[in-house]
C-alpha positions as CSV (number, residue, x, y, z in Angstrom):
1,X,216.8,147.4,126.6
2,X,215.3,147.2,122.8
3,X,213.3,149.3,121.6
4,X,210.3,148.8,119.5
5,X,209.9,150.0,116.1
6,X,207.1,153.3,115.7
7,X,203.9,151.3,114.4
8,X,204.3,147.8,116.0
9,X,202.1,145.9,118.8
10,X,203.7,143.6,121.3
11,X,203.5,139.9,120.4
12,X,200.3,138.2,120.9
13,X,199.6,135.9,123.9
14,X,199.7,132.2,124.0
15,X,196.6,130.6,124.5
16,X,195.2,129.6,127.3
17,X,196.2,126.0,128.4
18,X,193.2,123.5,128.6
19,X,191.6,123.0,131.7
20,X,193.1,120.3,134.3
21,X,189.3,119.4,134.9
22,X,188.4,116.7,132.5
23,X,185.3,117.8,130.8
24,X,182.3,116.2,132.4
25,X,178.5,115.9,130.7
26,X,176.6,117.9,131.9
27,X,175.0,117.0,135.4
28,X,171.2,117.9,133.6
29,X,170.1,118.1,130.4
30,X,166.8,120.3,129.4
31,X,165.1,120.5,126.1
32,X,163.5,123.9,125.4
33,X,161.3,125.7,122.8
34,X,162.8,128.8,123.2
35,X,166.7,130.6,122.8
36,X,165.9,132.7,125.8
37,X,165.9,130.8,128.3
38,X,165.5,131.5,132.7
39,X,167.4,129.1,135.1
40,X,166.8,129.5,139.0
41,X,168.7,125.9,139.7
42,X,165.9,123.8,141.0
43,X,164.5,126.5,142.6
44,X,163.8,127.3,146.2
45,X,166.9,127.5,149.2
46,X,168.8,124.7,147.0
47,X,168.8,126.8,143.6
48,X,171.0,129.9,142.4
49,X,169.7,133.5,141.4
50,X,167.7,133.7,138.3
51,X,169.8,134.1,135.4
52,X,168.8,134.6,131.7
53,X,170.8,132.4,128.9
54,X,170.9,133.5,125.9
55,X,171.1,130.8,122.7
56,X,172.2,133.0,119.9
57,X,172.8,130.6,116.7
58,X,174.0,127.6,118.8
59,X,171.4,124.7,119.8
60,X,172.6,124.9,123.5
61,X,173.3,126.8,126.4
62,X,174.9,126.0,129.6
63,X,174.0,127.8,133.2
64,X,177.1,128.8,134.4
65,X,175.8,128.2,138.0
66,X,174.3,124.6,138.2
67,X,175.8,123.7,134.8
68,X,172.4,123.0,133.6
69,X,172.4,122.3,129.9
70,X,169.4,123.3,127.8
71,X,169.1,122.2,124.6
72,X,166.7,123.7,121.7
73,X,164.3,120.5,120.6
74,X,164.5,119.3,117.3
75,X,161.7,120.9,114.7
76,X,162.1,123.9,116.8
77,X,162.7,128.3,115.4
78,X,163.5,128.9,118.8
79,X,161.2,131.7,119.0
80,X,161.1,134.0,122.2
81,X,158.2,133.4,123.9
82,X,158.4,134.4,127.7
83,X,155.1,131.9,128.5
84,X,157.8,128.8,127.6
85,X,160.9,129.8,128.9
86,X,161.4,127.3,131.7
87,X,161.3,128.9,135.7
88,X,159.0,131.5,134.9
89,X,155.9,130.2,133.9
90,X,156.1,126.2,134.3
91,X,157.8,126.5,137.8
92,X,160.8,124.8,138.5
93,X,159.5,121.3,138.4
94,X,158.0,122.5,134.8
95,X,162.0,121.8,134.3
């Protein structure tokens, strides 16, 4: 068996091969004022938990339940502001 020299790490990992799932768009596309955003599905006995998303610097988030993509809309800071985050004030058809 060899042995490793004092002060080395084991070789990195390959990457991860891609997915065999070609990548599909998403199923529903959202446009949203905020960065923080709430997704319940559609809502009722045919949606998922509630689950915050969280923007960061990107333009978009997906739900990693319904795949729900929610985009920021053009001209927008993407301020947080709870009152526009969609599923908690504008219901779910405010979707």
């Amino acid at each position: 068996m060899a042995r490793r020299k004092a002060g080395t790490s084991p070789p990195e990992p390959a990457p991860a091969k891609p997915a065999l799932v070609p990548d599909f768009p998403a199923p529903e596309v959202v446009v949203v004022r905020s960065r923080r955003i709430a997704c319940d599905g559609v809502g009722g006995a045919l949606g998922h938990p509630r689950v915050w998303l969280e923007m960061g610097e990107a333009r978009f988030v997906e739900c990693a339940y319904c795949d729900r993509r929610f985009v920021l809309a053009d001209g927008s800071q993407g301020e947080e502001d709870e009152r526009l985050a969609p599923g908690v004030y504008e219901g779910s058809a405010g979707h």
